[in-house]
N, C-alpha and C positions, 0 to 999 in steps of 0.2 A: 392437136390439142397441146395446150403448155401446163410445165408443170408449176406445182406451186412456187419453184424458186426462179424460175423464169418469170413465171408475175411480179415475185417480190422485185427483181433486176429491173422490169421497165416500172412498177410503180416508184422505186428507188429515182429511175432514168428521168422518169416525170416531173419528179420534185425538184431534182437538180434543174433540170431546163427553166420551172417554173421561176426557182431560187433565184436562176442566173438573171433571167429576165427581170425581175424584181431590182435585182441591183442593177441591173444596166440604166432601168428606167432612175434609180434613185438618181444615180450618178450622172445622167439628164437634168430632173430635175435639180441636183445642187450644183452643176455649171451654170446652166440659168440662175439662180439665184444668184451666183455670185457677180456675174454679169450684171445685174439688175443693179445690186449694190452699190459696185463698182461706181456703177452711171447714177445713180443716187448722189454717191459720194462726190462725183466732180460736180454734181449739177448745185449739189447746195455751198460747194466752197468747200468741204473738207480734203478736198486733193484737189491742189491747186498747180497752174502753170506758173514758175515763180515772176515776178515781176519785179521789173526795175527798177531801182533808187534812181529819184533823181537829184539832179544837180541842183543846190543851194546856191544862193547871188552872191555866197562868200566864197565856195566851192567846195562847202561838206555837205556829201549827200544825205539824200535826207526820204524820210518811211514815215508814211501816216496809216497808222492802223488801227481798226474800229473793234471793240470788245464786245461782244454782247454774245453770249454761249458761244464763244470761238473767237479766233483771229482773223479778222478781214482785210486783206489777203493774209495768209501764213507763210508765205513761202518768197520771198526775197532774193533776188542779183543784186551785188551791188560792186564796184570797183576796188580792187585789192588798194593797200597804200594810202588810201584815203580816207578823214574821218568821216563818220556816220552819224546824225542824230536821228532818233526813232520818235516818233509822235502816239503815243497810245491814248486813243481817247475811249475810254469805257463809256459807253452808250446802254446803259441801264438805270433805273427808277434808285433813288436812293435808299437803301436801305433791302434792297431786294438781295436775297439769300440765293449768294455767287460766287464760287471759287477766282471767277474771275477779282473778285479786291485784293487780287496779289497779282505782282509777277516778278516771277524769277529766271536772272539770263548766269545763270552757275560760272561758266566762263570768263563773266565781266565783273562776279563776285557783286551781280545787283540784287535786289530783294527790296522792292517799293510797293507800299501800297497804293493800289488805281481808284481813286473816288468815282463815285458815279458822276456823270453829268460832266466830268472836267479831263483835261488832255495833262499828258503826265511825260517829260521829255528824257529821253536816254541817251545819253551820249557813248560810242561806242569806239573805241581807238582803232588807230589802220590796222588790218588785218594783213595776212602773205596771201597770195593765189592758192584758192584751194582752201583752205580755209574754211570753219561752217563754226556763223552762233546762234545758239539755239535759244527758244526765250519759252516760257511756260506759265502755266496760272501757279499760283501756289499749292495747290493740292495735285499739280503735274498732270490732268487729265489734257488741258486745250493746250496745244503746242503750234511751234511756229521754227523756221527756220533761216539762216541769211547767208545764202554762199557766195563767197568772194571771188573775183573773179580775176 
């Protein structure tokens, strides 16, 4: 026969196991979740593999990138020592209420605004190896990066 404080001990012992399980399972489920995310994120374009500048028929390379809720691609290689021109063409309805009608690259001290419908050109100076410009909406939510190489 047990007594009352040995029941208290394993009903106490129950709880905990229960507790523990509980959190194990959570902790389950929010790796999955972030997992899911994750692959959310690459598959719609918000985490990108950066991709290549190419080369211009003067020999400044050269970035076309589509605006419309984000930067299509965001993420840029391009050749150190070289200049850069970027092509932003905002790809939405005019008049449509969007952070995207700015953009701002801090480092190149640019701040233009992107009409809808039309491509808007940045010219960016050689950068060193290593190097990183970063470019953003104006209200800094949609960002974008371009490392040198």
């Amino acid at each position: 026969m047990l007594t009352s404080t040995q029941k208290k001990n394993r009903r106490k012992k129950a709880r905990q196991r229960a507790q523990l399980r509980i959190f194990r399972a959570g902790l389950v489920f929010s790796g999955g979740l972030m997992g899911l995310t994750t692959l959310a994120l690459l598959i719609s374009g918000c985490v990108s593999k950066p991709v290549s500048a190419l080369p211009g028929p003067d020999g400044v390379q050269v970035i076309k990138v589509t605006v419309n809720h984000g930067y299509s691609p965001n993420n840029f290689v391009a050749q150190s020592g070289k200049p850069l021109k970027i092509e932003f063409y905002r790809d939405e309805e005019p008049g449509a209420e969007s952070c995207a009608r700015e953009l701002d690259i801090p480092s190149e001290n640019v701040h233009i605004p992107l009409p809808a419908r039309e491509s808007q050109i940045v010219e960016i100076k050689p950068q060193p190896a290593g190097s990183e410009v970063a470019f953003q909406c104006g209200m800094h939510m949609m960002k974008g990066k371009i490392s040198f190489k």
